[in-house]
C-alpha angles and dihedrals in degrees: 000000000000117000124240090269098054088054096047087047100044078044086061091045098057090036087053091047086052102050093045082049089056100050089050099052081051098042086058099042082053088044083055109048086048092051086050092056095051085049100051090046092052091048093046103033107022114250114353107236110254085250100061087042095062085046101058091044085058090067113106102172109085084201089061093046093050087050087050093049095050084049086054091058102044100043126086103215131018092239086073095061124099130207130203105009097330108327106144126231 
């Protein structure tokens, strides 16, 4: 029969995995908006400048990246699009 400790600790362990499990769920949701919004650059506009791509992975906010992909759709050249709370591109 395991003590008290064993269980608490077998209990952390669980809690740890979970939580790993989680950010990573979160980290490739994030990967994939930004990839989205490259695409979706590359399909509207030709091939995104590699400055703009190293902008856009340096989102981390999947909100801002769904406002920015909208923007991408609505707007008629890249030059148009802004990135982190109105920078232009």
């Amino acid at each position: 029969m395991p003590s008290l400790a064993q269980k608490w600790l077998e209990q952390g362990i669980q809690q740890g995995i979970q939580k790993g499990i989680q950010q990573g769920i979160q980290k490739g949701m994030l990967h994939e908006a930004q990839e989205m919004v490259l695409e979706a650059i590359d399909a509207k506009f030709g091939a995104c400048p590699e400055e703009i791509r190293k902008r856009i992975m340096a989102i981390e906010d999947r909100t801002k990246l769904k406002a920015l992909l909208k923007e991408i759709l609505l707007k008629s050249k890249l030059e148009d699009i802004s990135l982190n709370c109105c920078v232009k591109i």
